[in-house]
Rosetta silent file (secondary structure, phi, psi, omega in degrees, C-alpha in Angstrom):
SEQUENCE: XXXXXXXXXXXXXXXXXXXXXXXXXXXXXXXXXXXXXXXXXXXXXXXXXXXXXXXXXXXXXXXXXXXXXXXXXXXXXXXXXXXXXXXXXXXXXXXXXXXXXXXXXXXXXXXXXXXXXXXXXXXXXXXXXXXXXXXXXXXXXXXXXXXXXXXXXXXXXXXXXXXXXXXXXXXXXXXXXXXXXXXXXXXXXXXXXXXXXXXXXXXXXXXXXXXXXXXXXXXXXXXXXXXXXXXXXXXXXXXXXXXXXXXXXXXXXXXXXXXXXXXXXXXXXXXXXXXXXXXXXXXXXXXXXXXXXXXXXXXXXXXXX
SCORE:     score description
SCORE:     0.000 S_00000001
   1 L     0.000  133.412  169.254    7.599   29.892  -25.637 S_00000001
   2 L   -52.293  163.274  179.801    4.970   27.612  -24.294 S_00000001
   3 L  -112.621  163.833 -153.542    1.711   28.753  -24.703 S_00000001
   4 L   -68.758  168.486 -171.857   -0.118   29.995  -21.255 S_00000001
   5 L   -71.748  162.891  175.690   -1.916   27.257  -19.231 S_00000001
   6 L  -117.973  175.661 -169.068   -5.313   27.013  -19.619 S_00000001
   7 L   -29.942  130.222  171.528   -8.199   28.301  -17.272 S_00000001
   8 L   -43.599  -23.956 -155.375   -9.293   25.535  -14.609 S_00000001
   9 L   -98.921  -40.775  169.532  -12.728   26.123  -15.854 S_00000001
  10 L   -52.459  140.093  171.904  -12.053   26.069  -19.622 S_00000001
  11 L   -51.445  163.617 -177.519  -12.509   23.500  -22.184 S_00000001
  12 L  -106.070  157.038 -173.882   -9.690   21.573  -23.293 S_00000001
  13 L   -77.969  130.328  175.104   -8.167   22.446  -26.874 S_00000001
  14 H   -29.346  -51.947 -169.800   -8.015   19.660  -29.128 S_00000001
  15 H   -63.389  -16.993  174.917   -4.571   19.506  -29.025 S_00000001
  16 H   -82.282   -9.214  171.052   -4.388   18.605  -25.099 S_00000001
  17 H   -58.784  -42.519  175.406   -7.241   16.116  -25.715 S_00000001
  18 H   -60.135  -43.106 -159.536   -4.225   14.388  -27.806 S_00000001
  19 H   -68.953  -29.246 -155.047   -1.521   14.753  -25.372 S_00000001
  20 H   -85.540  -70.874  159.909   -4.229   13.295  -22.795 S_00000001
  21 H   -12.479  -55.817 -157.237   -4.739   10.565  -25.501 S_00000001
  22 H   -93.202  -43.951  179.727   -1.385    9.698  -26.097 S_00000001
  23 H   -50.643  -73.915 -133.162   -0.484    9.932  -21.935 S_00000001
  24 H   -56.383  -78.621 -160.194   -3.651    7.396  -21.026 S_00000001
  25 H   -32.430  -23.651 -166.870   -2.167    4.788  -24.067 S_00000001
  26 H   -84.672  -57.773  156.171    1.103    5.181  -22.628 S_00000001
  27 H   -62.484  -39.160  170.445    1.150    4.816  -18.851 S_00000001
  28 L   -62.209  -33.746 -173.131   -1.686    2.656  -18.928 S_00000001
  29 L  -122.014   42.532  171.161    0.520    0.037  -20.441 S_00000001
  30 L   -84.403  -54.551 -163.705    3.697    1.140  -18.586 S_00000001
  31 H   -41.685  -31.806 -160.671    2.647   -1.045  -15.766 S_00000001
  32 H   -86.989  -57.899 -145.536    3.023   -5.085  -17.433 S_00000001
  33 H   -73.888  -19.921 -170.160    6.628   -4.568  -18.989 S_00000001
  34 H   -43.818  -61.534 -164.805    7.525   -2.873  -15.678 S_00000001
  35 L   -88.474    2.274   69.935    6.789   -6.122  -13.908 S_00000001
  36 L    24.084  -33.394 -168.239    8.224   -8.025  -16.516 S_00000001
  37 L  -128.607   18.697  170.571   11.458   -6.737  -15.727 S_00000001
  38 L  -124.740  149.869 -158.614   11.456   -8.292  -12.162 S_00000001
  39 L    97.123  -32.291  156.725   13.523  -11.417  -10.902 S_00000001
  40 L  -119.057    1.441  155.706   16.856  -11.916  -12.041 S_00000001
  41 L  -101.831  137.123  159.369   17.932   -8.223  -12.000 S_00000001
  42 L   -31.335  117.637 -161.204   18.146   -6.301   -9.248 S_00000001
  43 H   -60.427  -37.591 -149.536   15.071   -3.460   -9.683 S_00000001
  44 H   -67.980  -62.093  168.216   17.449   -0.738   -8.187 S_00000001
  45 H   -56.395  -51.369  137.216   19.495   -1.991  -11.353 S_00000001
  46 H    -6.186  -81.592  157.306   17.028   -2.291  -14.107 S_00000001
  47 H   -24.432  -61.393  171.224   16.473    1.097  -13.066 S_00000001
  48 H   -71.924  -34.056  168.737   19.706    2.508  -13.498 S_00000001
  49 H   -57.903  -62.974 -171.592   19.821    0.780  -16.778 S_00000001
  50 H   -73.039  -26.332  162.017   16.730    2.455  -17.943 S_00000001
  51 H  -119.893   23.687 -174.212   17.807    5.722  -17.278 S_00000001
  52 H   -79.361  -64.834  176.092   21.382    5.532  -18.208 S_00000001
  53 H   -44.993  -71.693 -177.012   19.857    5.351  -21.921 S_00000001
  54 H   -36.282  -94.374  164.960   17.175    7.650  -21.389 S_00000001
  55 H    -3.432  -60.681 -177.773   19.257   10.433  -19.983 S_00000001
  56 H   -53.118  -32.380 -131.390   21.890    9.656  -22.657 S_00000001
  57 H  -115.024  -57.757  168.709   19.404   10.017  -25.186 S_00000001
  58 H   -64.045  -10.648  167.312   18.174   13.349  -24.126 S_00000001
  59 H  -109.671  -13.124  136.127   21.238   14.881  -23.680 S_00000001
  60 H   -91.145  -34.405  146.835   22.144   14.452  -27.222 S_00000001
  61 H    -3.499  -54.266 -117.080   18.656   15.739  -28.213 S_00000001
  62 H  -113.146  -44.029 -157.156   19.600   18.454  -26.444 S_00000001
  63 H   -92.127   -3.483 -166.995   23.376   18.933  -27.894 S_00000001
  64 H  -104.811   -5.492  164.667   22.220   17.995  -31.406 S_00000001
  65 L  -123.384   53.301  171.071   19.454   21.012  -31.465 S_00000001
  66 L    35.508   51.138 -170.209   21.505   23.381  -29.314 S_00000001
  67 L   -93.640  150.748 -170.271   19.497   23.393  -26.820 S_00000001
  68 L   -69.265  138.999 -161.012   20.565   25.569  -23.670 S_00000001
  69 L  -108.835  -22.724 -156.324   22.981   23.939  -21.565 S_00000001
  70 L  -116.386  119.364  153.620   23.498   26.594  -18.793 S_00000001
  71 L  -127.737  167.231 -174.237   21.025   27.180  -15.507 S_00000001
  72 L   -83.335  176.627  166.160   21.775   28.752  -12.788 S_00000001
  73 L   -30.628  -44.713 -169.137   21.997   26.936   -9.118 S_00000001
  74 L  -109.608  -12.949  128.475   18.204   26.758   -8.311 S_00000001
  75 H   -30.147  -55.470 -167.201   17.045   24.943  -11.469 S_00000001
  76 H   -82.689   18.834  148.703   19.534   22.430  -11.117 S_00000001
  77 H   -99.315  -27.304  168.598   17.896   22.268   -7.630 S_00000001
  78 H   -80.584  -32.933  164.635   14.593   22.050   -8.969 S_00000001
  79 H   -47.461  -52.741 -167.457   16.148   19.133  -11.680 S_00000001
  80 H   -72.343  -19.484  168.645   17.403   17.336   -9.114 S_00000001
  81 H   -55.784  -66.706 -162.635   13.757   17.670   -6.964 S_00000001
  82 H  -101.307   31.386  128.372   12.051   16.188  -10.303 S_00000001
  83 H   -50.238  -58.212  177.522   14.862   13.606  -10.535 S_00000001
  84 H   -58.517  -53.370 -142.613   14.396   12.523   -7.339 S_00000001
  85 L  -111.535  -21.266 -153.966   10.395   12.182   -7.438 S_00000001
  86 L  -130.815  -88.532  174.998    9.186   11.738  -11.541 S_00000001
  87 L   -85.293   35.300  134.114   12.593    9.925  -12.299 S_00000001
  88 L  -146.458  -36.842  165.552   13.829    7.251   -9.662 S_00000001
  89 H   -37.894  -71.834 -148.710   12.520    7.250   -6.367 S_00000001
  90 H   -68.038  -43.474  176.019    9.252    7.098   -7.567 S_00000001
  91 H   -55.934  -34.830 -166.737    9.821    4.155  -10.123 S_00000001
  92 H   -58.837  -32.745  176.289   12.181    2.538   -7.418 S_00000001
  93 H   -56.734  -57.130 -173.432    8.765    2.134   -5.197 S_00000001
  94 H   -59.243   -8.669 -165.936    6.471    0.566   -8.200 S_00000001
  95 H   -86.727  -35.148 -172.730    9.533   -2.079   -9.064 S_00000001
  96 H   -79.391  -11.024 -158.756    8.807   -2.910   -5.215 S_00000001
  97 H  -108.538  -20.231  173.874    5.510   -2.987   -4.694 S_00000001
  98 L   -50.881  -24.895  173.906    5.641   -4.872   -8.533 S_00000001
  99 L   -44.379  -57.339 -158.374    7.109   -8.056   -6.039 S_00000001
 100 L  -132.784   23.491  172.578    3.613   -8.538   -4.485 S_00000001
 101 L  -155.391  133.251 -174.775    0.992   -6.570   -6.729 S_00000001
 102 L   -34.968  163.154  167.263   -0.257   -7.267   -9.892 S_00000001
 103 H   -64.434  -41.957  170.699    0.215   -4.669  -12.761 S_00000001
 104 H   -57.449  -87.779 -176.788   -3.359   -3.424  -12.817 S_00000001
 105 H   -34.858  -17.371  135.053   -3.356   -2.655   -9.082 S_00000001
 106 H   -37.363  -58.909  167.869   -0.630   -0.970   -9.319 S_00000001
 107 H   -87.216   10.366  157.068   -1.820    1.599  -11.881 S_00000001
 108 H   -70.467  -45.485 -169.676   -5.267    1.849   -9.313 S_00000001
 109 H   -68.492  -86.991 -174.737   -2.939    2.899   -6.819 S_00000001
 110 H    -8.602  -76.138 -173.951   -1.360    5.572   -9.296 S_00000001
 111 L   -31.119  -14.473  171.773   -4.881    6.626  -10.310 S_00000001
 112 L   -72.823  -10.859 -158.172   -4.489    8.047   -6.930 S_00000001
 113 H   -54.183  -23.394 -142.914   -2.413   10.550   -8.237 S_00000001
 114 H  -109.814  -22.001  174.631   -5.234   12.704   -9.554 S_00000001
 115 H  -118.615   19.741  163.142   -6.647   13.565   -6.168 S_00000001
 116 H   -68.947  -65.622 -121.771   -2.751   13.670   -3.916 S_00000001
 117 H   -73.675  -41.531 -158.831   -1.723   16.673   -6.420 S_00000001
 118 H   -72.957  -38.084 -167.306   -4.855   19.109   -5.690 S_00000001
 119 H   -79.559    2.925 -169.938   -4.922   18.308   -2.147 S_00000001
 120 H   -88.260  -40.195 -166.371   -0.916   18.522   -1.778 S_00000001
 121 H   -66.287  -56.070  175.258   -1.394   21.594   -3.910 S_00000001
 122 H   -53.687  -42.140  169.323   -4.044   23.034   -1.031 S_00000001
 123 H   -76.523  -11.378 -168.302   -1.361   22.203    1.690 S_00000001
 124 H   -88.273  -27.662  173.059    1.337   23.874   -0.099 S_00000001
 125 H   -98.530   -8.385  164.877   -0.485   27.150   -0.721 S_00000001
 126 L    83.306   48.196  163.044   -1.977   27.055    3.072 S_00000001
 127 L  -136.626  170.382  167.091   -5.925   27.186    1.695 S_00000001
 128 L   -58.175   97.365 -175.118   -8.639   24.608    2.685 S_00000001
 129 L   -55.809  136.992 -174.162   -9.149   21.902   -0.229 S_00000001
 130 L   -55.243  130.119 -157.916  -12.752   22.340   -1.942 S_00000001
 131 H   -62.546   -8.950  171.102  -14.836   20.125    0.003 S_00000001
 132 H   -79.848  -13.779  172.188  -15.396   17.678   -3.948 S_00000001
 133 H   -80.231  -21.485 -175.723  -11.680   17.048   -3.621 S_00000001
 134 H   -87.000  -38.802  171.443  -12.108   15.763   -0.082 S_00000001
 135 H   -38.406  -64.368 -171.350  -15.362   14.070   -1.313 S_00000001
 136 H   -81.107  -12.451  149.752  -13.655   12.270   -4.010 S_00000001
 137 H   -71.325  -50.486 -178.951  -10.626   11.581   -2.025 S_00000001
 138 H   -50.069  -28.150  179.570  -12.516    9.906    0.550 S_00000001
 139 H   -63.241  -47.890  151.282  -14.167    8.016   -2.118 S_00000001
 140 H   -43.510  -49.564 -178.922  -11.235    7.008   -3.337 S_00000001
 141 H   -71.355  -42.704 -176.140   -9.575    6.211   -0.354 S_00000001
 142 H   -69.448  -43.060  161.423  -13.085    3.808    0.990 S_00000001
 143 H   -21.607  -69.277 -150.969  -11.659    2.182   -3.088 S_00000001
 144 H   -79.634  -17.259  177.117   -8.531    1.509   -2.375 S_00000001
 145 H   -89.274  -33.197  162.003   -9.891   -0.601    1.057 S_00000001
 146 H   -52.674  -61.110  159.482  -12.228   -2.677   -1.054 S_00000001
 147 H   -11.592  -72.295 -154.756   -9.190   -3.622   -3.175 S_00000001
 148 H  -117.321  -56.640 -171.694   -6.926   -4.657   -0.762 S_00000001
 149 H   -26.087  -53.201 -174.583   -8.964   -5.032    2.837 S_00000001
 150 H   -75.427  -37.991  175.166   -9.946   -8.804    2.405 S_00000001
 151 H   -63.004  -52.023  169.345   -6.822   -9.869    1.265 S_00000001
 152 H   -75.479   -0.101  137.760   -5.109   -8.166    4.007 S_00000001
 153 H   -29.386  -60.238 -174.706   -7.435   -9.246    6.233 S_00000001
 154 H   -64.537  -45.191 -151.901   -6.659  -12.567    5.448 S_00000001
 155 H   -96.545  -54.077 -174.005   -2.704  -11.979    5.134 S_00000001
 156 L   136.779 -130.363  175.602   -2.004  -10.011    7.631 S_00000001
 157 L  -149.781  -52.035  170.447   -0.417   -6.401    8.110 S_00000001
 158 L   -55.746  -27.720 -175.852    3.050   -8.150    7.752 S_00000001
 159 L   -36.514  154.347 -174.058    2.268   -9.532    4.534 S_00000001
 160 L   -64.437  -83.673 -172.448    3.881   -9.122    0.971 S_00000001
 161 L   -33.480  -31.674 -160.412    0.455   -7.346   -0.350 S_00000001
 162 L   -93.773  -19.578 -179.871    0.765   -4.812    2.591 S_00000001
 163 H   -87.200  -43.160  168.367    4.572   -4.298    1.596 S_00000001
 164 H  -108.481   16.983  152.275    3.318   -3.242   -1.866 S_00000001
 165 H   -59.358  -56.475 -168.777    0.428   -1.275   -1.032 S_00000001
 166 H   -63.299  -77.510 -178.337    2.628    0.630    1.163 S_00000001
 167 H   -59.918   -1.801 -169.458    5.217    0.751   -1.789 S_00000001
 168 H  -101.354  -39.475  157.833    2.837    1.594   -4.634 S_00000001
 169 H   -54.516  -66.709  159.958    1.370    4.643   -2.521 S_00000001
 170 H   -32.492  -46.683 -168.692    4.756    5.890   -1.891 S_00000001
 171 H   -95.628   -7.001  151.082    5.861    6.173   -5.262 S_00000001
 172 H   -74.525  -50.337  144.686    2.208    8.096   -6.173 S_00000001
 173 H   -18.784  -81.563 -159.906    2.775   10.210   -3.582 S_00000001
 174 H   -57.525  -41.403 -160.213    6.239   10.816   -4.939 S_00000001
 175 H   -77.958  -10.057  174.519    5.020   11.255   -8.551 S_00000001
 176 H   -75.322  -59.686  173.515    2.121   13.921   -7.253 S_00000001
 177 H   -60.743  -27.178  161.728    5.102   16.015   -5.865 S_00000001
 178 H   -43.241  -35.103  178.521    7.363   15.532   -9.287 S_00000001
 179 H   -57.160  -74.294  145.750    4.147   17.118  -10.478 S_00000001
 180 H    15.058  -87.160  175.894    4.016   19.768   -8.519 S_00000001
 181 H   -32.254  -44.874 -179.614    7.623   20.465   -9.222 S_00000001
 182 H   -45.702  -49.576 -158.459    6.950   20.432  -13.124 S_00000001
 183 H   -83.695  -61.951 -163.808    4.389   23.169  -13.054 S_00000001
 184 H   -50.668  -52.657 -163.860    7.476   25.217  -11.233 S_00000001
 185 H   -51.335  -50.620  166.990    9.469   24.408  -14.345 S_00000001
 186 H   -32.557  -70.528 -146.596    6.456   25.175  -16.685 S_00000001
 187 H   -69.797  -36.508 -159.895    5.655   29.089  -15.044 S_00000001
 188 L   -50.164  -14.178 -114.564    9.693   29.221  -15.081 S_00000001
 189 L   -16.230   83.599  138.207    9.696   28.893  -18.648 S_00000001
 190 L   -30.800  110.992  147.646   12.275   26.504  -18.512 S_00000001
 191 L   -28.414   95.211 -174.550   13.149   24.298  -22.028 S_00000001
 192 H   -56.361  -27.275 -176.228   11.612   21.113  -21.648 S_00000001
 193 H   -70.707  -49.548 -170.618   14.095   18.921  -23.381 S_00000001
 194 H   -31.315  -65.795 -163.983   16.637   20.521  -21.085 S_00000001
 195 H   -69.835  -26.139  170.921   14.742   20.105  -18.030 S_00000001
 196 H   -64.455  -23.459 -167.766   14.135   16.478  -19.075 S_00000001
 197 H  -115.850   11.702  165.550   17.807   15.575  -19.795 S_00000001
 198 H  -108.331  -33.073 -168.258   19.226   17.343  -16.767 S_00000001
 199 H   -79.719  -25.742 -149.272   16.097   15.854  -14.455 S_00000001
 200 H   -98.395  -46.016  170.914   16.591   12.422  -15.942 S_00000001
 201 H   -35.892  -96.375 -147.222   20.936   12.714  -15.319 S_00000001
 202 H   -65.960  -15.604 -164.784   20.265   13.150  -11.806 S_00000001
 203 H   -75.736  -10.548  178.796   17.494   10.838  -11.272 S_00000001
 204 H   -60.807  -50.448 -161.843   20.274    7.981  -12.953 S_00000001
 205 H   -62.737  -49.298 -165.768   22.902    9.402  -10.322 S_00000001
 206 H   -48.317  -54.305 -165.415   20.121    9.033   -7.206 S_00000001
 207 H   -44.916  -87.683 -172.626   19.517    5.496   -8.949 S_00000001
 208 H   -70.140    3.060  157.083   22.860    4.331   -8.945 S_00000001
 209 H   -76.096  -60.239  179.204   24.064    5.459   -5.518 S_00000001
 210 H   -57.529    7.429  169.480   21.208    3.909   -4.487 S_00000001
 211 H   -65.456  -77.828 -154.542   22.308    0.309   -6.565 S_00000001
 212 H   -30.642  -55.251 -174.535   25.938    1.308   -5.143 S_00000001
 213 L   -72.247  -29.835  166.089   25.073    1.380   -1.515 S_00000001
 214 L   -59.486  -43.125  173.597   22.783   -1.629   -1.842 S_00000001
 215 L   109.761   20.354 -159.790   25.720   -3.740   -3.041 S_00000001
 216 L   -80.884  137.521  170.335   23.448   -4.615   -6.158 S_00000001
 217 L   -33.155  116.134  172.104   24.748   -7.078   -9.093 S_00000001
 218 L  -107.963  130.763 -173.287   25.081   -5.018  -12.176 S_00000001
 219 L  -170.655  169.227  174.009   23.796   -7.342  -15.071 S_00000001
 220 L  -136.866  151.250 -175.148   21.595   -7.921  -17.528 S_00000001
 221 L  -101.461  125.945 -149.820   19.128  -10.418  -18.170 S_00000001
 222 L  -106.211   76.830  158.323   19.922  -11.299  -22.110 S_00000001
 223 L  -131.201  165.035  168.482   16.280  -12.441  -22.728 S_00000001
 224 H   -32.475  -56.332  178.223   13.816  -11.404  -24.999 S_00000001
 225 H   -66.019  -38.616  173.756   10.800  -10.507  -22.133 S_00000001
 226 H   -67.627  -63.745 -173.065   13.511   -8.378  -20.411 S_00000001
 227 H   -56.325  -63.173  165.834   15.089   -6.661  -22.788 S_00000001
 228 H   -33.891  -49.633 -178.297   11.770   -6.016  -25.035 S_00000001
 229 H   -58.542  -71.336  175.260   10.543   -4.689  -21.530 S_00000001
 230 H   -49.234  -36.360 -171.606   13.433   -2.251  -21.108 S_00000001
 231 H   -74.040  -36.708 -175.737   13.466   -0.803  -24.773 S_00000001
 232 H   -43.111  -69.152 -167.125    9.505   -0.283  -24.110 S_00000001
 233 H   -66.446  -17.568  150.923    9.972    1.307  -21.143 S_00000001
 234 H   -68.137  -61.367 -155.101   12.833    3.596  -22.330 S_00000001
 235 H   -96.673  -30.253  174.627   11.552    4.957  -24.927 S_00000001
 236 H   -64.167  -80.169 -173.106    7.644    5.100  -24.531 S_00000001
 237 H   -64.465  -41.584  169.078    6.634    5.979  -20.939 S_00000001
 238 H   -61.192  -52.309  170.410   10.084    7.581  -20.428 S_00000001
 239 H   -90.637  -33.342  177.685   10.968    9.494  -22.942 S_00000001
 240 H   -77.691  -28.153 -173.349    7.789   10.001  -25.147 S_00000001
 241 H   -91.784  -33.364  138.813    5.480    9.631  -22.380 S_00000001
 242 L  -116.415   54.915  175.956    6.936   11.949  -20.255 S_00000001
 243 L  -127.154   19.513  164.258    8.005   14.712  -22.406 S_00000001
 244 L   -88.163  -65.507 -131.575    3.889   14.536  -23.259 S_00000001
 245 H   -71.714  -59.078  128.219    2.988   14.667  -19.691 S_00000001
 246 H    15.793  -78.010  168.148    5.374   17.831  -19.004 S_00000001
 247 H   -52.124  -26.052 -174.838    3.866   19.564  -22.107 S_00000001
 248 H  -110.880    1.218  179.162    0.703   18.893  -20.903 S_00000001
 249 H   -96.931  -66.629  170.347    1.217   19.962  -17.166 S_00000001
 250 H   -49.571  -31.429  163.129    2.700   23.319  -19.101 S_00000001
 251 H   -77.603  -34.303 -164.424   -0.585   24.018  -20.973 S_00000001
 252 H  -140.288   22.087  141.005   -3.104   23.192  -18.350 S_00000001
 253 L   112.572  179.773 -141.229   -1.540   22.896  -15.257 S_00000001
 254 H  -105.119  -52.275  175.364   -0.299   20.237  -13.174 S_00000001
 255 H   -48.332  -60.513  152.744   -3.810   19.209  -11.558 S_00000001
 256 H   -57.870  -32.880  170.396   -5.620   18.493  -14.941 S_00000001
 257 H   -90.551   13.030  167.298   -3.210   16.788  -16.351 S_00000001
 258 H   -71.318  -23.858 -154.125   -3.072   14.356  -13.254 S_00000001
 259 H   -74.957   -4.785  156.190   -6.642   13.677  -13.971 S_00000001
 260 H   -54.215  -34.602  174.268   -5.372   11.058  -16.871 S_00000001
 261 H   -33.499  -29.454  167.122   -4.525    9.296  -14.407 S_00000001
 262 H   -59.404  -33.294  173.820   -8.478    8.486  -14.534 S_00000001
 263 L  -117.721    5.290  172.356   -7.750    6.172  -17.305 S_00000001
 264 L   -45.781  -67.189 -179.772   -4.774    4.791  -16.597 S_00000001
 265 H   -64.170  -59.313 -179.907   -5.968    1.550  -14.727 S_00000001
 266 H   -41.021  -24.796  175.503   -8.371    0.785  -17.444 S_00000001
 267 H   -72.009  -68.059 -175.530   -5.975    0.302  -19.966 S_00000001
 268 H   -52.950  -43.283 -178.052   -3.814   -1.540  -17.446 S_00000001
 269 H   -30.870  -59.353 -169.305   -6.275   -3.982  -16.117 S_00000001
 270 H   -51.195  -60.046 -172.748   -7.558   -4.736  -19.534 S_00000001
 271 H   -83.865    7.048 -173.465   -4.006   -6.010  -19.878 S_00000001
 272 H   -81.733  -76.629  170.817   -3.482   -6.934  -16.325 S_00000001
 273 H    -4.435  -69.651 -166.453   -6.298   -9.376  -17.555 S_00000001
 274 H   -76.769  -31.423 -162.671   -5.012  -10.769  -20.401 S_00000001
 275 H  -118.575   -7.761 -170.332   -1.073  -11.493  -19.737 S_00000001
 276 L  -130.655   41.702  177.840   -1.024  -11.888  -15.503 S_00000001
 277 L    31.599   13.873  169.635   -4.943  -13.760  -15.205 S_00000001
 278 L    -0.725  135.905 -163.794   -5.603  -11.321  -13.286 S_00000001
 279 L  -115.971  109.609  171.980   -8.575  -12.938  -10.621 S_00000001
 280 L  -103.899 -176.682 -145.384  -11.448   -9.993   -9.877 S_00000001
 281 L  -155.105  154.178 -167.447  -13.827  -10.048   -7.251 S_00000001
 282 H   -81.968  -32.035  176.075  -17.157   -8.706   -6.884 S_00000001
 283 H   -74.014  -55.543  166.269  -15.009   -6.042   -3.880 S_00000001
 284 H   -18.787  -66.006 -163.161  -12.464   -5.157   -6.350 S_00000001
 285 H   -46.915  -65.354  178.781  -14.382   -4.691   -9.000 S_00000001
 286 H   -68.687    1.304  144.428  -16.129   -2.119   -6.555 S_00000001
 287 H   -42.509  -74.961 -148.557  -12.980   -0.962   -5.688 S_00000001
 288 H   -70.974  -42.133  161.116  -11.630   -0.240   -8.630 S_00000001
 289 H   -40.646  -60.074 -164.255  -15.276    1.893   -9.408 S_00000001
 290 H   -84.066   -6.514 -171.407  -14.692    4.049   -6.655 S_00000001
 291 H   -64.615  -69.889  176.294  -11.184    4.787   -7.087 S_00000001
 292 H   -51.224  -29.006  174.888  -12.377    5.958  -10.581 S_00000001
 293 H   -77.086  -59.831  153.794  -15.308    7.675   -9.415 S_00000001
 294 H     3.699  -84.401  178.470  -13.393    9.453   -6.766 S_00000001
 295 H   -46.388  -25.867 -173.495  -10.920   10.759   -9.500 S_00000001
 296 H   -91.294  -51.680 -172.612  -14.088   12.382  -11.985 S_00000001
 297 H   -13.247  -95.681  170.700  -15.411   13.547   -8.573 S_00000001
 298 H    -4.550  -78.902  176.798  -12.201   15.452   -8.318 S_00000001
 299 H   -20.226  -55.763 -159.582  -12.156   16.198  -12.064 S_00000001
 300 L   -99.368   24.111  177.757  -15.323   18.031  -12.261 S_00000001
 301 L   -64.092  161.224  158.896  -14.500   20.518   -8.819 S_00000001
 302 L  -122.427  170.201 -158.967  -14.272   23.848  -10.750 S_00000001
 303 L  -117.305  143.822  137.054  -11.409   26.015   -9.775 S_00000001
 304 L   -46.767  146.949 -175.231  -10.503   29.387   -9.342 S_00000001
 305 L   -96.417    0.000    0.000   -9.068   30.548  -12.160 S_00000001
């Protein structure tokens, strides 16, 4: 049995300081190979690729420590819900918005993630969000226009960058509700490898209709940057990274552990930096500050317990 989550108010116990530790290193440098892995495969395929393995890989986990096998109807309706949303939709958005925006911008946009799930969380239970979540959304949100405004100024509304804003939101969005959904799994107390190797099966199947219906090329690109990029992204951010974040949504709820989410883009940047030249700006730069400040904002509402 998991052990219960803990109090909104409470400190956190070493061990979720690791799990937090281990998320930030992980996700933050999900973002490069991700992008890495775009141009002569189809993303939709990629995709399907990446969780053909994954899946596979958790569903012998699963059969080689007996792990339960059997749920009833409305689990495998909540698997397929964080199928849909944690594993493929939401990656199918970042491989698109990966087309026209850098990896570091990309995990700023994520970084939103830490103030959709409380306020999604506020519409879902029908209460008023504490006015520091709207504070630090807004904050966020005036971020995210520093970022992007002068270039789309410049570009246009039609524009590639406006095409991955638009996709890079989407799929945070999607990954705030996956959240959401977790924390059901969590109070259920639901097996995690289970729910991981049942959620990750359908999010393959979602994947490859959607390939199927697209008409997409199934191939592989036999080069070193791809393929290194795919094994990364199998086994770290998918499988290690979220079978953390899951464990860590189950101790201390799904709204603190978005708040990693805080440290995400720093990691990525740093490496946004180094392998894509990344170009900043004195409005980025203050972008990318309020995004983060936004997100502690958030952090430091206290909760009901």
């Amino acid at each position: 049995m998991s052990p219960p989550a803990a109090p909104s108010g409470s400190p956190l116990a070493p061990t979720d300081l690791a799990l937090y530790a281990v998320t930030v290193l992980i996700f933050g440098s999900a973002w490069l190979p991700l992008r890495f892995q775009l141009g002569v495969v189809d993303p939709e395929v990629s995709a399907v690729w990446r969780f053909l393995v994954a899946s596979s890989c958790m569903i012998a986990i699963v059969l080689a420590t007996r792990g339960r096998l059997s749920f009833p109807w409305r689990d495998h309706l909540l698997f397929a819900v964080l199928g849909a949303t944690l594993f493929s939709l939401n990656f199918l958005s970042f491989y698109y918005a990966g087309f026209h925006l850098t990896s570091g911008l990309m995990s700023v946009l994520f970084a939103l993630v830490a103030v959709f799930i409380p306020i999604l969380t506020a519409i879902s239970t029908r209460t008023w969000p504490q006015p520091r979540i709207l504070a630090g959304a807004i904050v966020g949100i005036v971020g995210v226009g520093l970022i992007f405004g002068p270039e789309l100024t410049e570009s246009g509304l039609g524009s590639g960058l406006h095409l991955g804003l638009m996709a890079g939101l989407a799929g945070t969005v999607l990954f705030a509700f996956g959240s959401m959904a977790s924390a059901i799994a969590g109070r259920r107390g639901l097996p995690q490898a289970s729910v991981n190797a049942f959620s990750m099966t359908y999010g393959f199947l979602f994947l490859l209709a959607i390939a199927l219906l697209k008409g997409a090329t199934f191939q592989v690109e036999w080069t070193g940057r791809y393929l290194g990029a795919l094994a990364y992204l199998i086994f770290f951010p998918t499988l290690l990274g979220f079978a953390v974040y899951m464990q860590l949504i189950k101790r201390i709820g799904a709204s603190r552990a978005g708040y990693g989410a805080v440290l995400f883009p720093i990691v990525a940047l740093l490496l946004s930096t180094a392998f894509e030249q990344y170009h900043w700006t004195w409005s980025a730069a203050a972008g990318i500050a309020l995004v983060l400040t936004g997100n502690v904002v958030v952090l430091s509402t206290p909760r009901r317990a």
